[in-house]
C-alpha positions in Angstrom: -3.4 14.9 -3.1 -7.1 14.0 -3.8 -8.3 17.3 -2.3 -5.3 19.2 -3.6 -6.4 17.6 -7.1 -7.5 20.5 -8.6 -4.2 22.6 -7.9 -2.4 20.2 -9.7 -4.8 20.5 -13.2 -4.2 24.0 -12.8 -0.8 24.1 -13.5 -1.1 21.3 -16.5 0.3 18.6 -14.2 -1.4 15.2 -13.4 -1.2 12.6 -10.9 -0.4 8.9 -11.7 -0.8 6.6 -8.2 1.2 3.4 -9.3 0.5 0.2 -6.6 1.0 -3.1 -6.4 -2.9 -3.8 -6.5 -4.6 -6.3 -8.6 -6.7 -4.1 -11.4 -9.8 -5.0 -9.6 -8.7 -3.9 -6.3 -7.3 -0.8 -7.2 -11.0 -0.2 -9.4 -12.6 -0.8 -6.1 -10.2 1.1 -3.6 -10.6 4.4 -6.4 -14.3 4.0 -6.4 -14.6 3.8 -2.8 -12.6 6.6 -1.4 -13.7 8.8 -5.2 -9.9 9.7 -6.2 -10.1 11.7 -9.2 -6.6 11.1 -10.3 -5.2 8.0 -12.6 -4.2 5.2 -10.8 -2.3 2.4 -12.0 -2.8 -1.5 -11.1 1.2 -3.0 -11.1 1.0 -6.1 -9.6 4.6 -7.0 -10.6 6.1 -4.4 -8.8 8.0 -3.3 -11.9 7.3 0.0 -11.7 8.6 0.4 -8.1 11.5 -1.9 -8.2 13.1 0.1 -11.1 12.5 3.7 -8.7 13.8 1.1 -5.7 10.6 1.7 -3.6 11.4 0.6 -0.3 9.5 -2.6 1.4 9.8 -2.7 4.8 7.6 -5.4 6.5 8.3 -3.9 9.8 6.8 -1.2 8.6 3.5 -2.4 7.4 5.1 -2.7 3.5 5.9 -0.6 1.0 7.0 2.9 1.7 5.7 6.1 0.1 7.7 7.3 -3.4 6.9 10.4 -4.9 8.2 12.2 -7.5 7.8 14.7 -10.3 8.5 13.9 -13.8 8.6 16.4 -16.1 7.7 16.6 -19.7 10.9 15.2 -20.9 10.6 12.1 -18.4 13.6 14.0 -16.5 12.9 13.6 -12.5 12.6 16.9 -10.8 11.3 15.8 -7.4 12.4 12.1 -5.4 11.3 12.0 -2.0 11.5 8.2 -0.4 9.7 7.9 2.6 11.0 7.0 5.7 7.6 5.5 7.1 3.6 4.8 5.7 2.8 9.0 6.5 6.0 10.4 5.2 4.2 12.1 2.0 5.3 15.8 1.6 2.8 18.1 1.4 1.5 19.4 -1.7 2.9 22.3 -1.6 6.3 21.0 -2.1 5.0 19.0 -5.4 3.5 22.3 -6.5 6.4 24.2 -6.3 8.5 21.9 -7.8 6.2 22.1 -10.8 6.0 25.5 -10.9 10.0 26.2 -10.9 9.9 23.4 -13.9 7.3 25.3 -15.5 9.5 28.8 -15.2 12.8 27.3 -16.4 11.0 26.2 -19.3 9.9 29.9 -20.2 
């Protein structure tokens, strides 16, 4: 999604990254690999235990959740990850956003 960044702030959407990360580590993770998107520091896990973000120790921890929420906070996109590198391309986000963006003409 970092390289795909500006694709997304074409089409008005952002990204929000939400992990489990203390504030500090996530400052130093975003710094380090330069992501250009918000990220969030949820160290609670309440963010992913009301979306029911799969943890799977066996599989080295929490699985990827994406979705796309659209203005209205109305989910358009849920995709739960069935291991660490199941992340849809970003093609599939941006034509999700662009449907939303036509049914809202």
């Amino acid at each position: 999604m970092r390289d795909g960044y500006a694709e997304f702030v074409s089409r008005g959407a952002e990204i929000l990254a939400i992990g489990v990360d203390s504030q500090s580590a996530f400052e130093a993770y975003w710094k380090k690999e330069n992501i250009p998107y918000i990220g969030l520091p949820d160290p609670k896990a309440v963010v992913p235990r009301l979306y029911r973000q799969e943890v799977n120790l066996f599989k080295l921890g929490r699985m990827p959740l994406n979705c796309v929420i659209d203005l209205e906070a109305r989910i358009r996109y849920l995709h739960y990850g069935s291991n660490m590198t199941d992340i849809p391309e970003n093609e599939v986000f941006l034509n999700v956003i662009d449907q939303v963006a036509a049914s809202s003409n």
